[in-house]
RODO-2510 file (C-alpha; in nm, 4 decimals, decimal comma):
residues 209
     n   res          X          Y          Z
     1     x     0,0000     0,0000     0,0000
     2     x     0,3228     0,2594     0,0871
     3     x     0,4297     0,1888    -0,2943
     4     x     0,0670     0,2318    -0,4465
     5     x     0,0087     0,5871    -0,2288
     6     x     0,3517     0,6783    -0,3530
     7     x     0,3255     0,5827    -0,7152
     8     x    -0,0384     0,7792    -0,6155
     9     x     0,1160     1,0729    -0,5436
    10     x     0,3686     1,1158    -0,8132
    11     x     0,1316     1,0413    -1,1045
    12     x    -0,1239     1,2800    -0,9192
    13     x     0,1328     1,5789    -0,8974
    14     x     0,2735     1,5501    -1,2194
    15     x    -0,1017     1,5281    -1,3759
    16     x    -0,1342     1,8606    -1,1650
    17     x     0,1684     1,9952    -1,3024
    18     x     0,1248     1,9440    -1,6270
    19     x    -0,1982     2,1021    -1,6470
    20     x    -0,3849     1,7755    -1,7856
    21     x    -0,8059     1,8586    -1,8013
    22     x    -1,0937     1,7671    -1,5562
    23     x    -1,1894     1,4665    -1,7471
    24     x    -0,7847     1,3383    -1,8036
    25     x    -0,7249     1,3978    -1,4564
    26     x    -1,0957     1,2018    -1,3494
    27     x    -0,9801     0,9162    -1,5182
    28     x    -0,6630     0,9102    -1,3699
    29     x    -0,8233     0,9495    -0,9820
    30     x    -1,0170     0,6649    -1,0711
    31     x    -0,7626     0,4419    -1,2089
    32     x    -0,5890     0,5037    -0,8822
    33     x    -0,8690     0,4175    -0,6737
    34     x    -0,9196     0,1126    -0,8509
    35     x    -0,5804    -0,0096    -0,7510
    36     x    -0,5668     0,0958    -0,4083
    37     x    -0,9746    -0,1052    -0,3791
    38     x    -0,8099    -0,3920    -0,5617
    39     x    -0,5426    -0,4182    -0,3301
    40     x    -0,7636    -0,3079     0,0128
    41     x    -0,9529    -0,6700    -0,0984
    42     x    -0,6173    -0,8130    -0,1724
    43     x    -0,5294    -0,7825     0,1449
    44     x    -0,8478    -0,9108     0,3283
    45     x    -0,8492    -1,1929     0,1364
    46     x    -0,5267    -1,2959     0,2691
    47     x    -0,6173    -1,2572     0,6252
    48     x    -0,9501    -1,4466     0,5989
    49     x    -0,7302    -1,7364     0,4105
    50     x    -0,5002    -1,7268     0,7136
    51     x    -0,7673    -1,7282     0,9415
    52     x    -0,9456    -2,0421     0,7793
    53     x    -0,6852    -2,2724     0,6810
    54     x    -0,3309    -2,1414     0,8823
    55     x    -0,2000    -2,4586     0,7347
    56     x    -0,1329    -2,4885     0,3711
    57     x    -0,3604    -2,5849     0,1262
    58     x    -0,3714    -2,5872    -0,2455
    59     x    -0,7206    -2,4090    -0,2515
    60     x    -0,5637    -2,1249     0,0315
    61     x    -0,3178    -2,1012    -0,2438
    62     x    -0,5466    -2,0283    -0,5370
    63     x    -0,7457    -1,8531    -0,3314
    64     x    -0,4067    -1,5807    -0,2541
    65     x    -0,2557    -1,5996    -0,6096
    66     x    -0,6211    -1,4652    -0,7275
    67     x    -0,6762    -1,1755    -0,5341
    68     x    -0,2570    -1,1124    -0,6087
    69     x    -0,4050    -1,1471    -0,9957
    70     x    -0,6638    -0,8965    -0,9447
    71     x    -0,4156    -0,6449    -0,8208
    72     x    -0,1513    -0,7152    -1,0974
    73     x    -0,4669    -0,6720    -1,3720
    74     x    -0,5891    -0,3639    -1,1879
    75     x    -0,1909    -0,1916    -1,1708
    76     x    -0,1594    -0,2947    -1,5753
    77     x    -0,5253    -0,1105    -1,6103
    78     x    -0,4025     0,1496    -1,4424
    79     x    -0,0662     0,1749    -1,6581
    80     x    -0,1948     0,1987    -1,9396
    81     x    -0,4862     0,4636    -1,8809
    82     x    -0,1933     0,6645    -1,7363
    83     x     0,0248     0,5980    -2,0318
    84     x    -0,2186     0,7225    -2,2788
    85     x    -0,3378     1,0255    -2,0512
    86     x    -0,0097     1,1697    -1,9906
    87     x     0,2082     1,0112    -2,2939
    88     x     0,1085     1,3554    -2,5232
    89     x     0,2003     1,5813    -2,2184
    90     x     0,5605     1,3696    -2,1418
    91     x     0,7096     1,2467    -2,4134
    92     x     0,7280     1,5827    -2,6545
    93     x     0,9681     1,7634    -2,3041
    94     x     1,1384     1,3977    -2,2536
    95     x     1,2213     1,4130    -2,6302
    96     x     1,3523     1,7544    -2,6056
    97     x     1,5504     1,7137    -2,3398
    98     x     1,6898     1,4275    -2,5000
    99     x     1,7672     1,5686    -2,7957
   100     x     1,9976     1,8159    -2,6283
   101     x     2,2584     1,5962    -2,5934
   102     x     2,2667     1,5806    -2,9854
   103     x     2,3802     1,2159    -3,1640
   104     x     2,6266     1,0186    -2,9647
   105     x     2,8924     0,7827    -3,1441
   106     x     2,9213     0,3796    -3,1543
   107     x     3,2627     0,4246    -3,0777
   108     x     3,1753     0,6432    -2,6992
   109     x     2,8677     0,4410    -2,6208
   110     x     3,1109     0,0993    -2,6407
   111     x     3,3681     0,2818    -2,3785
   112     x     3,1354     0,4136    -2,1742
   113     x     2,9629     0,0881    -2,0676
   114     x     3,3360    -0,0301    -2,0279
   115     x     3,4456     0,2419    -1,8220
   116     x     3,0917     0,2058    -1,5848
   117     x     3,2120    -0,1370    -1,5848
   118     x     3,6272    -0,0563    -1,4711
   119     x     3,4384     0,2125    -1,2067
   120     x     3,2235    -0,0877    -1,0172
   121     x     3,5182    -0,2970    -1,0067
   122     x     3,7296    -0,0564    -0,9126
   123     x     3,4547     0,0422    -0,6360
   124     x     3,4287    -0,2505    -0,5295
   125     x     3,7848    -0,3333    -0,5083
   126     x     3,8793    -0,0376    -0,2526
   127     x     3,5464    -0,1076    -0,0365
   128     x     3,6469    -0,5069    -0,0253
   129     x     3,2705    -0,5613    -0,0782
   130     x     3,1754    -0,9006    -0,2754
   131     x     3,3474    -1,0017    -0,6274
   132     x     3,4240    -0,8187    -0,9300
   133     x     3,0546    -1,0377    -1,0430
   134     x     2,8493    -1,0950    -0,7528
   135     x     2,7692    -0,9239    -0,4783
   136     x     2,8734    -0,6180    -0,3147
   137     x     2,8496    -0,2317    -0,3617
   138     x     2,7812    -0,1021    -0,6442
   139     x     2,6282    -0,3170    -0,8183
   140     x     2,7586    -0,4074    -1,1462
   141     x     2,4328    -0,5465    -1,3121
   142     x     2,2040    -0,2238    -1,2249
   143     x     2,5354     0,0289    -1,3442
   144     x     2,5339    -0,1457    -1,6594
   145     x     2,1830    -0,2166    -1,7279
   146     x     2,1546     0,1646    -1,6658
   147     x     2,4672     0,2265    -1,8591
   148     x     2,2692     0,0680    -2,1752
   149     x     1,9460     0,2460    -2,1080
   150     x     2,1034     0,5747    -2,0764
   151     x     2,3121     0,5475    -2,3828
   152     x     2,0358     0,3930    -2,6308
   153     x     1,8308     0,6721    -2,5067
   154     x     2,0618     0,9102    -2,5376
   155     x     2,1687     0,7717    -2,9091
   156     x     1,8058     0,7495    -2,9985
   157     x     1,6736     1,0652    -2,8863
   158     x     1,3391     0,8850    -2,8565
   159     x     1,1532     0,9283    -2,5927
   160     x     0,9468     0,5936    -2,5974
   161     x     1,2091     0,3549    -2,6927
   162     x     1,3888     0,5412    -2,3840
   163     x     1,1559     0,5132    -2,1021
   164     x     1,1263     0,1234    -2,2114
   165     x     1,5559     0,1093    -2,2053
   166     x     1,4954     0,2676    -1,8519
   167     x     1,2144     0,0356    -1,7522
   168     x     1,3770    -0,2591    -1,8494
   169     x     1,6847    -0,1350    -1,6601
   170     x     1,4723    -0,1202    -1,3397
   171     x     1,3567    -0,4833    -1,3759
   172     x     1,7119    -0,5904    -1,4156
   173     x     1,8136    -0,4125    -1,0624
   174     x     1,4843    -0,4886    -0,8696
   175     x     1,5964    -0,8695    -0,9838
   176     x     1,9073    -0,8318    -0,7971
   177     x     1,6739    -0,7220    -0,5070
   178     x     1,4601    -1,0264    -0,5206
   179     x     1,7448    -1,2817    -0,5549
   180     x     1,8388    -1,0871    -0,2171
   181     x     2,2307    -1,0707    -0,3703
   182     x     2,2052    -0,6384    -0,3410
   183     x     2,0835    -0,4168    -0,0600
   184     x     1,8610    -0,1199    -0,2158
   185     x     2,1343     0,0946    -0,1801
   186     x     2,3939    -0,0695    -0,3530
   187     x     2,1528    -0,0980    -0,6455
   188     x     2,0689     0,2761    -0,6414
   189     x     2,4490     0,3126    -0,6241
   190     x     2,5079     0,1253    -0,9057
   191     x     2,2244     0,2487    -1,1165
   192     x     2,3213     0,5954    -1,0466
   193     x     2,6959     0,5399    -1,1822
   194     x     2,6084     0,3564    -1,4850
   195     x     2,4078     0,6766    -1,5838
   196     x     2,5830     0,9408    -1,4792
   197     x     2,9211     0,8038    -1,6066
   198     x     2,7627     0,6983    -1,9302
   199     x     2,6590     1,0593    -1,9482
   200     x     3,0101     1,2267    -1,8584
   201     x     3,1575     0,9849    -2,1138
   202     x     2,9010     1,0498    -2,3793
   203     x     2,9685     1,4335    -2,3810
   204     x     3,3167     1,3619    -2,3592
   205     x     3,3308     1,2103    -2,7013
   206     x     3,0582     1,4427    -2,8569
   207     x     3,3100     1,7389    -2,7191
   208     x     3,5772     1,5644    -2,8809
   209     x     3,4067     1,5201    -3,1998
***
């Protein structure tokens, strides 16, 4: 519920920010409130489950991985009624901004996932934290997943292909989260070197060029 009122709130003050209408932002509140109501029953299906049948049981099991269903079709609902609400409003200043940094070359996007890689071993190396490939702070799979999304968005300049680079980064890191190998700060660490070196790298070379 912390993570759905968060999400809540960002979606709700960027909507408010951006100036969407009455109707856009409606649609939006409701989406919202759909998730947070799918989730409310979620939850108290789970504790009647526990309360019936504390030991296992395949049907308690169906019974949990349901209402979990519900919540998972509600959050996709929700996605996409916020991706086509606020797509027309984002994407055109994402793009912009993008384009800012101007065309990057094969030859700097190649180093700089090399050189995000050299800066988490390094890292690593001087705090004596894990291996060079598991474990540890930074860490190296969310600086280079990040590394990749950054510079494909930066090289594309589109906005769409970008915020799919950069979700598909996220699922990478929150995997290294779930397989419990990463604290959530050594992810964040790593995610925010692979994107800010990838960056520094990237201008380099377009400086140079």
């Amino acid at each position: 519920m912390r993570t759905h009122f968060i999400a809540a709130l960002a979606v709700l003050l960027a909507a408010l920010f951006l100036r969407i209408s009455p109707l856009e932002f409606a649609l939006l509140a409701l989406s919202i409130l759909f998730v947070l109501f799918a989730e409310l029953i979620n939850t108290a299906v789970e504790a009647v489950v526990d309360l019936v049948s504390p030991e296992f049981h395949p049907l308690a099991k169906i019974a949990k991985d349901t209402a979990a269903g519900g919540v998972l079709v509600a959050a996709c609902g929700a996605g996409i009624m916020g991706y086509l609400i606020l797509a027309k409003y984002i994407l055109p200043i994402y793009g912009k901004a993008l384009a800012m940094f101007g065309t990057q070359t094969d030859l700097g996007t190649v180093v700089a996932v090399l050189v995000v890689t050299i800066v988490v071993i390094i890292i690593k190396s001087l705090r004596g934290s894990g291996t060079p490939l598991h474990g540890g702070g930074p860490s190296g799979h969310a600086a280079v997943a990040f590394s990749i999304a950054t510079a494909v968005s930066l090289n594309t300049a589109d906005p769409l292909i970008s915020l799919l680079c950069v979700a598909l980064a996220i699922m990478v890191s929150h995997s290294r989260l779930l397989m419990k190998i990463h604290t959530m700060w050594e992810v964040v660490f790593g995610s925010l070197i692979g994107s800010l070196v990838t960056v520094i790298v990237l201008l380099v070379f377009r400086h140079l060029g």
